[in-house]
LUMVEX-555831 format. One record per residue (C-alpha): residue number from 1; residue in one letter; x, y, z. Coordinates in steps of 0.001 Angstrom, whole numbers, plus 500000, padded with zeros to 6 digits. Example, Ala and Ser with C-alpha at 12.3 -4.5 7.8 and 13.67 -1.06 7.14 Angstrom:
<atoms>
 vose rovex   east  north     up
    1     A 512300 495500 507800
    2     S 513670 498940 507140
</atoms>
This chain:
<atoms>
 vose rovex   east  north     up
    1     X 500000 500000 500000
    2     X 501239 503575 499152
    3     X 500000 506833 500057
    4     X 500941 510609 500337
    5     X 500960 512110 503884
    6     X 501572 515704 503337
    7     X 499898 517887 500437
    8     X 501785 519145 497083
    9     X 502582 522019 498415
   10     X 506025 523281 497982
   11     X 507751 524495 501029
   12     X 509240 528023 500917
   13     X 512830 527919 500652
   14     X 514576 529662 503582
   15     X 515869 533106 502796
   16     X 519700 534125 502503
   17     X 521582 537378 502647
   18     X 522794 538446 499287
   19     X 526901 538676 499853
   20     X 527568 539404 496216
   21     X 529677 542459 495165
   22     X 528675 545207 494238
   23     X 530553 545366 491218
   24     X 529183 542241 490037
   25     X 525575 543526 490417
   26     X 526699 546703 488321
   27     X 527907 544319 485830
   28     X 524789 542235 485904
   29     X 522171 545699 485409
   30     X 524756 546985 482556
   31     X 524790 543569 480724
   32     X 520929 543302 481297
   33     X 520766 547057 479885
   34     X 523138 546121 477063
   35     X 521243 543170 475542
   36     X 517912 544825 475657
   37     X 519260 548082 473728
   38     X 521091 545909 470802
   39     X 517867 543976 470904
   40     X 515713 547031 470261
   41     X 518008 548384 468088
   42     X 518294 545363 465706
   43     X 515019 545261 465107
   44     X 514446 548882 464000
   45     X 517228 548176 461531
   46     X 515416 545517 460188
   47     X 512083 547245 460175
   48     X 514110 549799 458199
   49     X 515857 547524 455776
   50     X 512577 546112 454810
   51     X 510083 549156 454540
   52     X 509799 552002 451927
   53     X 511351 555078 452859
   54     X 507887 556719 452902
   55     X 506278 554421 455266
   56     X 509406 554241 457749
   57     X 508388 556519 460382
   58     X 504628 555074 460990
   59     X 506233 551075 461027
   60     X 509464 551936 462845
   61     X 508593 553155 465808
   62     X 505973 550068 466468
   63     X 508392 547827 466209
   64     X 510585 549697 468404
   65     X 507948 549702 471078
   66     X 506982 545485 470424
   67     X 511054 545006 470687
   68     X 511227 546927 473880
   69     X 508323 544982 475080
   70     X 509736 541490 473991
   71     X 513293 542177 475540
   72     X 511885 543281 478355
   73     X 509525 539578 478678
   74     X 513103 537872 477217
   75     X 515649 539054 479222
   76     X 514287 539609 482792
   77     X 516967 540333 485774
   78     X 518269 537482 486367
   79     X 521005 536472 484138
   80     X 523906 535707 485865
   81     X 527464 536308 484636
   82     X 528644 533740 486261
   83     X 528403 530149 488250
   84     X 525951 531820 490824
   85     X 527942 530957 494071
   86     X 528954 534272 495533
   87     X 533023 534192 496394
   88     X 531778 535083 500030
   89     X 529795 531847 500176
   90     X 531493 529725 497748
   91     X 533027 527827 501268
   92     X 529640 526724 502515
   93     X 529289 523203 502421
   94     X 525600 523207 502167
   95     X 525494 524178 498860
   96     X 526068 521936 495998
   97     X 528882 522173 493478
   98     X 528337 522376 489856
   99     X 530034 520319 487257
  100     X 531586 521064 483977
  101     X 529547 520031 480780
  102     X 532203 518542 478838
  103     X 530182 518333 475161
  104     X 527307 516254 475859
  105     X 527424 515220 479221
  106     X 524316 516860 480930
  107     X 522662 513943 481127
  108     X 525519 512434 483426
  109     X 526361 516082 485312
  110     X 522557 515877 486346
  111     X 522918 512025 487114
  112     X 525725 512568 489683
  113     X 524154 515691 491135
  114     X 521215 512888 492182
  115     X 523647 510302 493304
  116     X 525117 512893 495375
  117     X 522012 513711 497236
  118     X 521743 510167 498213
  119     X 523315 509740 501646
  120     X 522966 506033 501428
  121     X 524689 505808 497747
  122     X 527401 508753 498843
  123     X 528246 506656 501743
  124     X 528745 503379 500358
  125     X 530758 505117 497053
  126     X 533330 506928 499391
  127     X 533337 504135 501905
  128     X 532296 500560 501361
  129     X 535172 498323 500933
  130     X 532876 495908 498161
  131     X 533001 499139 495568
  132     X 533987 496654 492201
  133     X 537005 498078 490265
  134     X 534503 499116 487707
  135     X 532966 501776 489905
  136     X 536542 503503 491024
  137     X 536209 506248 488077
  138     X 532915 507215 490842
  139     X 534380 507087 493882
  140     X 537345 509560 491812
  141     X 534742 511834 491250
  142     X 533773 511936 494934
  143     X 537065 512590 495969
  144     X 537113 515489 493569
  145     X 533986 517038 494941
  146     X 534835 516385 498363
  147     X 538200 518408 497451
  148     X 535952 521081 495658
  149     X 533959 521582 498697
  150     X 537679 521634 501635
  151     X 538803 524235 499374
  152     X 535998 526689 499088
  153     X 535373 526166 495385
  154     X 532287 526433 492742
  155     X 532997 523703 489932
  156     X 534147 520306 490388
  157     X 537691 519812 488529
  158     X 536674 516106 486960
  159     X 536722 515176 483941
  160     X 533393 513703 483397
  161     X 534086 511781 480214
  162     X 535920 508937 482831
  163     X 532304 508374 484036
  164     X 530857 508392 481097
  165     X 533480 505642 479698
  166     X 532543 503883 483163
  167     X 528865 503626 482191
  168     X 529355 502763 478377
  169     X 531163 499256 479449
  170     X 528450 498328 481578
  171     X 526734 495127 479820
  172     X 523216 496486 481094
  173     X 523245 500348 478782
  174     X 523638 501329 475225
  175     X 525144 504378 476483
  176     X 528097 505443 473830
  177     X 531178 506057 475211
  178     X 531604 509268 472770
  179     X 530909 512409 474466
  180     X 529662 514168 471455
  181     X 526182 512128 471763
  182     X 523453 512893 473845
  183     X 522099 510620 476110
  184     X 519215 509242 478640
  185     X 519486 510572 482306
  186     X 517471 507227 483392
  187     X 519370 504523 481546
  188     X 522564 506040 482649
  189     X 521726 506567 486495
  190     X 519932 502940 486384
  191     X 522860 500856 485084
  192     X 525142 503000 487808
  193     X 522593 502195 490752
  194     X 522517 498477 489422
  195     X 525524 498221 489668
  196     X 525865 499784 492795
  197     X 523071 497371 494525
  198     X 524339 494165 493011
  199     X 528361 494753 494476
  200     X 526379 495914 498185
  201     X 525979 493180 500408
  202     X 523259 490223 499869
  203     X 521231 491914 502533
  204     X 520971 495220 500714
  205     X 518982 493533 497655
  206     X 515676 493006 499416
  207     X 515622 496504 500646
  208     X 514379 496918 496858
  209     X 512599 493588 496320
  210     X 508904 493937 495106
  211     X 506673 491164 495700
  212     X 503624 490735 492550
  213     X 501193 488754 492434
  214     X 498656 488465 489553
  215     X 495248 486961 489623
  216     X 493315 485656 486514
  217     X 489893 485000 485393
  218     X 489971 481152 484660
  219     X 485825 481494 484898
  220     X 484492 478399 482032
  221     X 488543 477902 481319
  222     X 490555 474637 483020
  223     X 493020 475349 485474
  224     X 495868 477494 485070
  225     X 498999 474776 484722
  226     X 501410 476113 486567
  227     X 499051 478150 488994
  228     X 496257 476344 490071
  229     X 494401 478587 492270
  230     X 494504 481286 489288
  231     X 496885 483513 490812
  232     X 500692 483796 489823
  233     X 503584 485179 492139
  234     X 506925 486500 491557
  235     X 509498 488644 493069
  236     X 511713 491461 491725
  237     X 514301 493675 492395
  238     X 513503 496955 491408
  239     X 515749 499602 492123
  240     X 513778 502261 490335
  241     X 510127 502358 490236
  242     X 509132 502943 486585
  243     X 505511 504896 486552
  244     X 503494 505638 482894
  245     X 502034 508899 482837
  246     X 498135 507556 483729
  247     X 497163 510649 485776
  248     X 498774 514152 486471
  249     X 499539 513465 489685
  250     X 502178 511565 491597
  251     X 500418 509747 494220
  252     X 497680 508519 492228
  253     X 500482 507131 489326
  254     X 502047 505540 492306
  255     X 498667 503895 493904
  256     X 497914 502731 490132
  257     X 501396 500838 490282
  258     X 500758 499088 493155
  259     X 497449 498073 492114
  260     X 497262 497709 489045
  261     X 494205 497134 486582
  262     X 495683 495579 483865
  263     X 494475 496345 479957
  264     X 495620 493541 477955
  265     X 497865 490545 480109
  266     X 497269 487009 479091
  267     X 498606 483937 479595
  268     X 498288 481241 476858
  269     X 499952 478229 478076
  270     X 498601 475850 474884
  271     X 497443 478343 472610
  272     X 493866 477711 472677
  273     X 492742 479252 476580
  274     X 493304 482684 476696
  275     X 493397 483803 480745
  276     X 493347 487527 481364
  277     X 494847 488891 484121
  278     X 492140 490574 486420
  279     X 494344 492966 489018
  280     X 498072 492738 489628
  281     X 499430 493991 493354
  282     X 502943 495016 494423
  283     X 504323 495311 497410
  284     X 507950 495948 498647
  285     X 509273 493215 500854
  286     X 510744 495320 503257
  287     X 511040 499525 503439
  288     X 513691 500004 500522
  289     X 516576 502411 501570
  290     X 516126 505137 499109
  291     X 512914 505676 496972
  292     X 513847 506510 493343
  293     X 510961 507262 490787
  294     X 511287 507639 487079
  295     X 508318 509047 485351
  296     X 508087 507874 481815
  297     X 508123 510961 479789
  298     X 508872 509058 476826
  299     X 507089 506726 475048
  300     X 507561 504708 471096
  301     X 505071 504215 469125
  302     X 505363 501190 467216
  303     X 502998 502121 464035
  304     X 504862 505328 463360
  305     X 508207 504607 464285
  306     X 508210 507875 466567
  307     X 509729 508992 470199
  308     X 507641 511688 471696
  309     X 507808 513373 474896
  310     X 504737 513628 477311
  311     X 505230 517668 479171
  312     X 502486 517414 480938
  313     X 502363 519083 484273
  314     X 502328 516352 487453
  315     X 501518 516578 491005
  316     X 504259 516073 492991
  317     X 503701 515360 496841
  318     X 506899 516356 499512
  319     X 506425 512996 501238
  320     X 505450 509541 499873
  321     X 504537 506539 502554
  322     X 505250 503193 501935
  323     X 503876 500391 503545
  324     X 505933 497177 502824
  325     X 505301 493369 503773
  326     X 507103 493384 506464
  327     X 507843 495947 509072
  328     X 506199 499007 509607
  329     X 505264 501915 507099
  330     X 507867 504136 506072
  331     X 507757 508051 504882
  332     X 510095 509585 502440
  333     X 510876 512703 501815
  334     X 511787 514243 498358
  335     X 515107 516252 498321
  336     X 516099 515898 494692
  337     X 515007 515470 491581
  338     X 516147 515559 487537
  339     X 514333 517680 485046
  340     X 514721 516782 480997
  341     X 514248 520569 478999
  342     X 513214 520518 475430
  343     X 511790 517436 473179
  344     X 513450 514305 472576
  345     X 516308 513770 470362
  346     X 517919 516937 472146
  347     X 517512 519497 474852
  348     X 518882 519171 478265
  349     X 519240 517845 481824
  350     X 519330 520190 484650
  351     X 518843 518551 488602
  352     X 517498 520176 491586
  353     X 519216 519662 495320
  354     X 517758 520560 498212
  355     X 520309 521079 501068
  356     X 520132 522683 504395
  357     X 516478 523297 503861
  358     X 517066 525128 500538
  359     X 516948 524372 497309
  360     X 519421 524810 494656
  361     X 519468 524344 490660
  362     X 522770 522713 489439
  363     X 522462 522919 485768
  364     X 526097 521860 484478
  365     X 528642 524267 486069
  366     X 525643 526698 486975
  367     X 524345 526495 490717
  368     X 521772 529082 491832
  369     X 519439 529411 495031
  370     X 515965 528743 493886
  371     X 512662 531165 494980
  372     X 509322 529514 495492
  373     X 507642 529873 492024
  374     X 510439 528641 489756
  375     X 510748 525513 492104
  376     X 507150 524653 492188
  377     X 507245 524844 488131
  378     X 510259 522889 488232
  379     X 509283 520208 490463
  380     X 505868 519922 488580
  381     X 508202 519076 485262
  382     X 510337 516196 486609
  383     X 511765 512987 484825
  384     X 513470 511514 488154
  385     X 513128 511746 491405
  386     X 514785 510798 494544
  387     X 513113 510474 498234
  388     X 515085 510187 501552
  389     X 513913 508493 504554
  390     X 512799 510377 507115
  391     X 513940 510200 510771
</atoms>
Protein backbone atom coordinates (compact mmCIF):
# COMPACT_ATOMS: atom_id res chain seq x y z
CA UNK A 1 0.00 0.00 0.00
CA UNK A 2 1.24 3.57 -0.85
CA UNK A 3 0.00 6.83 0.06
CA UNK A 4 0.94 10.61 0.34
CA UNK A 5 0.96 12.11 3.88
CA UNK A 6 1.57 15.70 3.34
CA UNK A 7 -0.10 17.89 0.44
CA UNK A 8 1.79 19.14 -2.92
CA UNK A 9 2.58 22.02 -1.59
CA UNK A 10 6.03 23.28 -2.02
CA UNK A 11 7.75 24.50 1.03
CA UNK A 12 9.24 28.02 0.92
CA UNK A 13 12.83 27.92 0.65
CA UNK A 14 14.58 29.66 3.58
CA UNK A 15 15.87 33.11 2.80
CA UNK A 16 19.70 34.13 2.50
CA UNK A 17 21.58 37.38 2.65
CA UNK A 18 22.79 38.45 -0.71
CA UNK A 19 26.90 38.68 -0.15
CA UNK A 20 27.57 39.40 -3.78
CA UNK A 21 29.68 42.46 -4.83
CA UNK A 22 28.67 45.21 -5.76
CA UNK A 23 30.55 45.37 -8.78
CA UNK A 24 29.18 42.24 -9.96
CA UNK A 25 25.57 43.53 -9.58
CA UNK A 26 26.70 46.70 -11.68
CA UNK A 27 27.91 44.32 -14.17
CA UNK A 28 24.79 42.24 -14.10
CA UNK A 29 22.17 45.70 -14.59
CA UNK A 30 24.76 46.98 -17.44
CA UNK A 31 24.79 43.57 -19.28
CA UNK A 32 20.93 43.30 -18.70
CA UNK A 33 20.77 47.06 -20.11
CA UNK A 34 23.14 46.12 -22.94
CA UNK A 35 21.24 43.17 -24.46
CA UNK A 36 17.91 44.83 -24.34
CA UNK A 37 19.26 48.08 -26.27
CA UNK A 38 21.09 45.91 -29.20
CA UNK A 39 17.87 43.98 -29.10
CA UNK A 40 15.71 47.03 -29.74
CA UNK A 41 18.01 48.38 -31.91
CA UNK A 42 18.29 45.36 -34.29
CA UNK A 43 15.02 45.26 -34.89
CA UNK A 44 14.45 48.88 -36.00
CA UNK A 45 17.23 48.18 -38.47
CA UNK A 46 15.42 45.52 -39.81
CA UNK A 47 12.08 47.25 -39.82
CA UNK A 48 14.11 49.80 -41.80
CA UNK A 49 15.86 47.52 -44.22
CA UNK A 50 12.58 46.11 -45.19
CA UNK A 51 10.08 49.16 -45.46
CA UNK A 52 9.80 52.00 -48.07
CA UNK A 53 11.35 55.08 -47.14
CA UNK A 54 7.89 56.72 -47.10
CA UNK A 55 6.28 54.42 -44.73
CA UNK A 56 9.41 54.24 -42.25
CA UNK A 57 8.39 56.52 -39.62
CA UNK A 58 4.63 55.07 -39.01
CA UNK A 59 6.23 51.07 -38.97
CA UNK A 60 9.46 51.94 -37.15
CA UNK A 61 8.59 53.16 -34.19
CA UNK A 62 5.97 50.07 -33.53
CA UNK A 63 8.39 47.83 -33.79
CA UNK A 64 10.59 49.70 -31.60
CA UNK A 65 7.95 49.70 -28.92
CA UNK A 66 6.98 45.48 -29.58
CA UNK A 67 11.05 45.01 -29.31
CA UNK A 68 11.23 46.93 -26.12
CA UNK A 69 8.32 44.98 -24.92
CA UNK A 70 9.74 41.49 -26.01
CA UNK A 71 13.29 42.18 -24.46
CA UNK A 72 11.88 43.28 -21.64
CA UNK A 73 9.52 39.58 -21.32
CA UNK A 74 13.10 37.87 -22.78
CA UNK A 75 15.65 39.05 -20.78
CA UNK A 76 14.29 39.61 -17.21
CA UNK A 77 16.97 40.33 -14.23
CA UNK A 78 18.27 37.48 -13.63
CA UNK A 79 21.00 36.47 -15.86
CA UNK A 80 23.91 35.71 -14.13
CA UNK A 81 27.46 36.31 -15.36
CA UNK A 82 28.64 33.74 -13.74
CA UNK A 83 28.40 30.15 -11.75
CA UNK A 84 25.95 31.82 -9.18
CA UNK A 85 27.94 30.96 -5.93
CA UNK A 86 28.95 34.27 -4.47
CA UNK A 87 33.02 34.19 -3.61
CA UNK A 88 31.78 35.08 0.03
CA UNK A 89 29.79 31.85 0.18
CA UNK A 90 31.49 29.73 -2.25
CA UNK A 91 33.03 27.83 1.27
CA UNK A 92 29.64 26.72 2.51
CA UNK A 93 29.29 23.20 2.42
CA UNK A 94 25.60 23.21 2.17
CA UNK A 95 25.49 24.18 -1.14
CA UNK A 96 26.07 21.94 -4.00
CA UNK A 97 28.88 22.17 -6.52
CA UNK A 98 28.34 22.38 -10.14
CA UNK A 99 30.03 20.32 -12.74
CA UNK A 100 31.59 21.06 -16.02
CA UNK A 101 29.55 20.03 -19.22
CA UNK A 102 32.20 18.54 -21.16
CA UNK A 103 30.18 18.33 -24.84
CA UNK A 104 27.31 16.25 -24.14
CA UNK A 105 27.42 15.22 -20.78
CA UNK A 106 24.32 16.86 -19.07
CA UNK A 107 22.66 13.94 -18.87
CA UNK A 108 25.52 12.43 -16.57
CA UNK A 109 26.36 16.08 -14.69
CA UNK A 110 22.56 15.88 -13.65
CA UNK A 111 22.92 12.03 -12.89
CA UNK A 112 25.73 12.57 -10.32
CA UNK A 113 24.15 15.69 -8.86
CA UNK A 114 21.21 12.89 -7.82
CA UNK A 115 23.65 10.30 -6.70
CA UNK A 116 25.12 12.89 -4.63
CA UNK A 117 22.01 13.71 -2.76
CA UNK A 118 21.74 10.17 -1.79
CA UNK A 119 23.31 9.74 1.65
CA UNK A 120 22.97 6.03 1.43
CA UNK A 121 24.69 5.81 -2.25
CA UNK A 122 27.40 8.75 -1.16
CA UNK A 123 28.25 6.66 1.74
CA UNK A 124 28.75 3.38 0.36
CA UNK A 125 30.76 5.12 -2.95
CA UNK A 126 33.33 6.93 -0.61
CA UNK A 127 33.34 4.14 1.90
CA UNK A 128 32.30 0.56 1.36
CA UNK A 129 35.17 -1.68 0.93
CA UNK A 130 32.88 -4.09 -1.84
CA UNK A 131 33.00 -0.86 -4.43
CA UNK A 132 33.99 -3.35 -7.80
CA UNK A 133 37.00 -1.92 -9.74
CA UNK A 134 34.50 -0.88 -12.29
CA UNK A 135 32.97 1.78 -10.10
CA UNK A 136 36.54 3.50 -8.98
CA UNK A 137 36.21 6.25 -11.92
CA UNK A 138 32.91 7.21 -9.16
CA UNK A 139 34.38 7.09 -6.12
CA UNK A 140 37.35 9.56 -8.19
CA UNK A 141 34.74 11.83 -8.75
CA UNK A 142 33.77 11.94 -5.07
CA UNK A 143 37.06 12.59 -4.03
CA UNK A 144 37.11 15.49 -6.43
CA UNK A 145 33.99 17.04 -5.06
CA UNK A 146 34.84 16.38 -1.64
CA UNK A 147 38.20 18.41 -2.55
CA UNK A 148 35.95 21.08 -4.34
CA UNK A 149 33.96 21.58 -1.30
CA UNK A 150 37.68 21.63 1.64
CA UNK A 151 38.80 24.23 -0.63
CA UNK A 152 36.00 26.69 -0.91
CA UNK A 153 35.37 26.17 -4.62
CA UNK A 154 32.29 26.43 -7.26
CA UNK A 155 33.00 23.70 -10.07
CA UNK A 156 34.15 20.31 -9.61
CA UNK A 157 37.69 19.81 -11.47
CA UNK A 158 36.67 16.11 -13.04
CA UNK A 159 36.72 15.18 -16.06
CA UNK A 160 33.39 13.70 -16.60
CA UNK A 161 34.09 11.78 -19.79
CA UNK A 162 35.92 8.94 -17.17
CA UNK A 163 32.30 8.37 -15.96
CA UNK A 164 30.86 8.39 -18.90
CA UNK A 165 33.48 5.64 -20.30
CA UNK A 166 32.54 3.88 -16.84
CA UNK A 167 28.87 3.63 -17.81
CA UNK A 168 29.36 2.76 -21.62
CA UNK A 169 31.16 -0.74 -20.55
CA UNK A 170 28.45 -1.67 -18.42
CA UNK A 171 26.73 -4.87 -20.18
CA UNK A 172 23.22 -3.51 -18.91
CA UNK A 173 23.25 0.35 -21.22
CA UNK A 174 23.64 1.33 -24.78
CA UNK A 175 25.14 4.38 -23.52
CA UNK A 176 28.10 5.44 -26.17
CA UNK A 177 31.18 6.06 -24.79
CA UNK A 178 31.60 9.27 -27.23
CA UNK A 179 30.91 12.41 -25.53
CA UNK A 180 29.66 14.17 -28.54
CA UNK A 181 26.18 12.13 -28.24
CA UNK A 182 23.45 12.89 -26.16
CA UNK A 183 22.10 10.62 -23.89
CA UNK A 184 19.21 9.24 -21.36
CA UNK A 185 19.49 10.57 -17.69
CA UNK A 186 17.47 7.23 -16.61
CA UNK A 187 19.37 4.52 -18.45
CA UNK A 188 22.56 6.04 -17.35
CA UNK A 189 21.73 6.57 -13.51
CA UNK A 190 19.93 2.94 -13.62
CA UNK A 191 22.86 0.86 -14.92
CA UNK A 192 25.14 3.00 -12.19
CA UNK A 193 22.59 2.19 -9.25
CA UNK A 194 22.52 -1.52 -10.58
CA UNK A 195 25.52 -1.78 -10.33
CA UNK A 196 25.87 -0.22 -7.21
CA UNK A 197 23.07 -2.63 -5.48
CA UNK A 198 24.34 -5.84 -6.99
CA UNK A 199 28.36 -5.25 -5.52
CA UNK A 200 26.38 -4.09 -1.82
CA UNK A 201 25.98 -6.82 0.41
CA UNK A 202 23.26 -9.78 -0.13
CA UNK A 203 21.23 -8.09 2.53
CA UNK A 204 20.97 -4.78 0.71
CA UNK A 205 18.98 -6.47 -2.34
CA UNK A 206 15.68 -6.99 -0.58
CA UNK A 207 15.62 -3.50 0.65
CA UNK A 208 14.38 -3.08 -3.14
CA UNK A 209 12.60 -6.41 -3.68
CA UNK A 210 8.90 -6.06 -4.89
CA UNK A 211 6.67 -8.84 -4.30
CA UNK A 212 3.62 -9.27 -7.45
CA UNK A 213 1.19 -11.25 -7.57
CA UNK A 214 -1.34 -11.53 -10.45
CA UNK A 215 -4.75 -13.04 -10.38
CA UNK A 216 -6.69 -14.34 -13.49
CA UNK A 217 -10.11 -15.00 -14.61
CA UNK A 218 -10.03 -18.85 -15.34
CA UNK A 219 -14.18 -18.51 -15.10
CA UNK A 220 -15.51 -21.60 -17.97
CA UNK A 221 -11.46 -22.10 -18.68
CA UNK A 222 -9.45 -25.36 -16.98
CA UNK A 223 -6.98 -24.65 -14.53
CA UNK A 224 -4.13 -22.51 -14.93
CA UNK A 225 -1.00 -25.22 -15.28
CA UNK A 226 1.41 -23.89 -13.43
CA UNK A 227 -0.95 -21.85 -11.01
CA UNK A 228 -3.74 -23.66 -9.93
CA UNK A 229 -5.60 -21.41 -7.73
CA UNK A 230 -5.50 -18.71 -10.71
CA UNK A 231 -3.11 -16.49 -9.19
CA UNK A 232 0.69 -16.20 -10.18
CA UNK A 233 3.58 -14.82 -7.86
CA UNK A 234 6.92 -13.50 -8.44
CA UNK A 235 9.50 -11.36 -6.93
CA UNK A 236 11.71 -8.54 -8.28
CA UNK A 237 14.30 -6.33 -7.60
CA UNK A 238 13.50 -3.04 -8.59
CA UNK A 239 15.75 -0.40 -7.88
CA UNK A 240 13.78 2.26 -9.67
CA UNK A 241 10.13 2.36 -9.76
CA UNK A 242 9.13 2.94 -13.42
CA UNK A 243 5.51 4.90 -13.45
CA UNK A 244 3.49 5.64 -17.11
CA UNK A 245 2.03 8.90 -17.16
CA UNK A 246 -1.86 7.56 -16.27
CA UNK A 247 -2.84 10.65 -14.22
CA UNK A 248 -1.23 14.15 -13.53
CA UNK A 249 -0.46 13.47 -10.31
CA UNK A 250 2.18 11.57 -8.40
CA UNK A 251 0.42 9.75 -5.78
CA UNK A 252 -2.32 8.52 -7.77
CA UNK A 253 0.48 7.13 -10.67
CA UNK A 254 2.05 5.54 -7.69
CA UNK A 255 -1.33 3.89 -6.10
CA UNK A 256 -2.09 2.73 -9.87
CA UNK A 257 1.40 0.84 -9.72
CA UNK A 258 0.76 -0.91 -6.85
CA UNK A 259 -2.55 -1.93 -7.89
CA UNK A 260 -2.74 -2.29 -10.95
CA UNK A 261 -5.79 -2.87 -13.42
CA UNK A 262 -4.32 -4.42 -16.13
CA UNK A 263 -5.52 -3.66 -20.04
CA UNK A 264 -4.38 -6.46 -22.04
CA UNK A 265 -2.14 -9.46 -19.89
CA UNK A 266 -2.73 -12.99 -20.91
CA UNK A 267 -1.39 -16.06 -20.40
CA UNK A 268 -1.71 -18.76 -23.14
CA UNK A 269 -0.05 -21.77 -21.92
CA UNK A 270 -1.40 -24.15 -25.12
CA UNK A 271 -2.56 -21.66 -27.39
CA UNK A 272 -6.13 -22.29 -27.32
CA UNK A 273 -7.26 -20.75 -23.42
CA UNK A 274 -6.70 -17.32 -23.30
CA UNK A 275 -6.60 -16.20 -19.26
CA UNK A 276 -6.65 -12.47 -18.64
CA UNK A 277 -5.15 -11.11 -15.88
CA UNK A 278 -7.86 -9.43 -13.58
CA UNK A 279 -5.66 -7.03 -10.98
CA UNK A 280 -1.93 -7.26 -10.37
CA UNK A 281 -0.57 -6.01 -6.65
CA UNK A 282 2.94 -4.98 -5.58
CA UNK A 283 4.32 -4.69 -2.59
CA UNK A 284 7.95 -4.05 -1.35
CA UNK A 285 9.27 -6.78 0.85
CA UNK A 286 10.74 -4.68 3.26
CA UNK A 287 11.04 -0.47 3.44
CA UNK A 288 13.69 0.00 0.52
CA UNK A 289 16.58 2.41 1.57
CA UNK A 290 16.13 5.14 -0.89
CA UNK A 291 12.91 5.68 -3.03
CA UNK A 292 13.85 6.51 -6.66
CA UNK A 293 10.96 7.26 -9.21
CA UNK A 294 11.29 7.64 -12.92
CA UNK A 295 8.32 9.05 -14.65
CA UNK A 296 8.09 7.87 -18.19
CA UNK A 297 8.12 10.96 -20.21
CA UNK A 298 8.87 9.06 -23.17
CA UNK A 299 7.09 6.73 -24.95
CA UNK A 300 7.56 4.71 -28.90
CA UNK A 301 5.07 4.22 -30.87
CA UNK A 302 5.36 1.19 -32.78
CA UNK A 303 3.00 2.12 -35.97
CA UNK A 304 4.86 5.33 -36.64
CA UNK A 305 8.21 4.61 -35.71
CA UNK A 306 8.21 7.88 -33.43
CA UNK A 307 9.73 8.99 -29.80
CA UNK A 308 7.64 11.69 -28.30
CA UNK A 309 7.81 13.37 -25.10
CA UNK A 310 4.74 13.63 -22.69
CA UNK A 311 5.23 17.67 -20.83
CA UNK A 312 2.49 17.41 -19.06
CA UNK A 313 2.36 19.08 -15.73
CA UNK A 314 2.33 16.35 -12.55
CA UNK A 315 1.52 16.58 -8.99
CA UNK A 316 4.26 16.07 -7.01
CA UNK A 317 3.70 15.36 -3.16
CA UNK A 318 6.90 16.36 -0.49
CA UNK A 319 6.42 13.00 1.24
CA UNK A 320 5.45 9.54 -0.13
CA UNK A 321 4.54 6.54 2.55
CA UNK A 322 5.25 3.19 1.93
CA UNK A 323 3.88 0.39 3.55
CA UNK A 324 5.93 -2.82 2.82
CA UNK A 325 5.30 -6.63 3.77
CA UNK A 326 7.10 -6.62 6.46
CA UNK A 327 7.84 -4.05 9.07
CA UNK A 328 6.20 -0.99 9.61
CA UNK A 329 5.26 1.91 7.10
CA UNK A 330 7.87 4.14 6.07
CA UNK A 331 7.76 8.05 4.88
CA UNK A 332 10.09 9.59 2.44
CA UNK A 333 10.88 12.70 1.81
CA UNK A 334 11.79 14.24 -1.64
CA UNK A 335 15.11 16.25 -1.68
CA UNK A 336 16.10 15.90 -5.31
CA UNK A 337 15.01 15.47 -8.42
CA UNK A 338 16.15 15.56 -12.46
CA UNK A 339 14.33 17.68 -14.95
CA UNK A 340 14.72 16.78 -19.00
CA UNK A 341 14.25 20.57 -21.00
CA UNK A 342 13.21 20.52 -24.57
CA UNK A 343 11.79 17.44 -26.82
CA UNK A 344 13.45 14.30 -27.42
CA UNK A 345 16.31 13.77 -29.64
CA UNK A 346 17.92 16.94 -27.85
CA UNK A 347 17.51 19.50 -25.15
CA UNK A 348 18.88 19.17 -21.74
CA UNK A 349 19.24 17.85 -18.18
CA UNK A 350 19.33 20.19 -15.35
CA UNK A 351 18.84 18.55 -11.40
CA UNK A 352 17.50 20.18 -8.41
CA UNK A 353 19.22 19.66 -4.68
CA UNK A 354 17.76 20.56 -1.79
CA UNK A 355 20.31 21.08 1.07
CA UNK A 356 20.13 22.68 4.40
CA UNK A 357 16.48 23.30 3.86
CA UNK A 358 17.07 25.13 0.54
CA UNK A 359 16.95 24.37 -2.69
CA UNK A 360 19.42 24.81 -5.34
CA UNK A 361 19.47 24.34 -9.34
CA UNK A 362 22.77 22.71 -10.56
CA UNK A 363 22.46 22.92 -14.23
CA UNK A 364 26.10 21.86 -15.52
CA UNK A 365 28.64 24.27 -13.93
CA UNK A 366 25.64 26.70 -13.03
CA UNK A 367 24.35 26.49 -9.28
CA UNK A 368 21.77 29.08 -8.17
CA UNK A 369 19.44 29.41 -4.97
CA UNK A 370 15.97 28.74 -6.11
CA UNK A 371 12.66 31.17 -5.02
CA UNK A 372 9.32 29.51 -4.51
CA UNK A 373 7.64 29.87 -7.98
CA UNK A 374 10.44 28.64 -10.24
CA UNK A 375 10.75 25.51 -7.90
CA UNK A 376 7.15 24.65 -7.81
CA UNK A 377 7.25 24.84 -11.87
CA UNK A 378 10.26 22.89 -11.77
CA UNK A 379 9.28 20.21 -9.54
CA UNK A 380 5.87 19.92 -11.42
CA UNK A 381 8.20 19.08 -14.74
CA UNK A 382 10.34 16.20 -13.39
CA UNK A 383 11.76 12.99 -15.18
CA UNK A 384 13.47 11.51 -11.85
CA UNK A 385 13.13 11.75 -8.60
CA UNK A 386 14.79 10.80 -5.46
CA UNK A 387 13.11 10.47 -1.77
CA UNK A 388 15.09 10.19 1.55
CA UNK A 389 13.91 8.49 4.55
CA UNK A 390 12.80 10.38 7.12
CA UNK A 391 13.94 10.20 10.77
Amino acid sequence: MVSSVSSSSVSPPHHTEDRSSPYKDLAIKVLQLAVRVLFVFSAILMAAALTPAAYTAVVVAPVAVGAAFLAASFFPSSIPLEPSLGTSIASSPEIPRGIKNISNNCWLNADLQLFLSSKWASDFIRKSSCLPNTLLPLREFYKAYDRTIEEGKKIVDFPSQKIREMVASFSNTSINSSSSKQEDAHEGFSSILDQIISSAPASFYRDWEIQERTSYNTQGLPPLPDYPSGVSQKTQLTSILSLPISTPNLDQMLKDYFHEIPDDVYITPNQVDFYRAENIERQYTRAPRELWIHIKRFSYDFQTEVTSKNSIEIQIPDTITIQPVEGESTTYRLNAHVNHLGSYGGGHYVAYRESAGKWYCCNDSWVTLMDLESLKTARSEAYLLHYEKMD
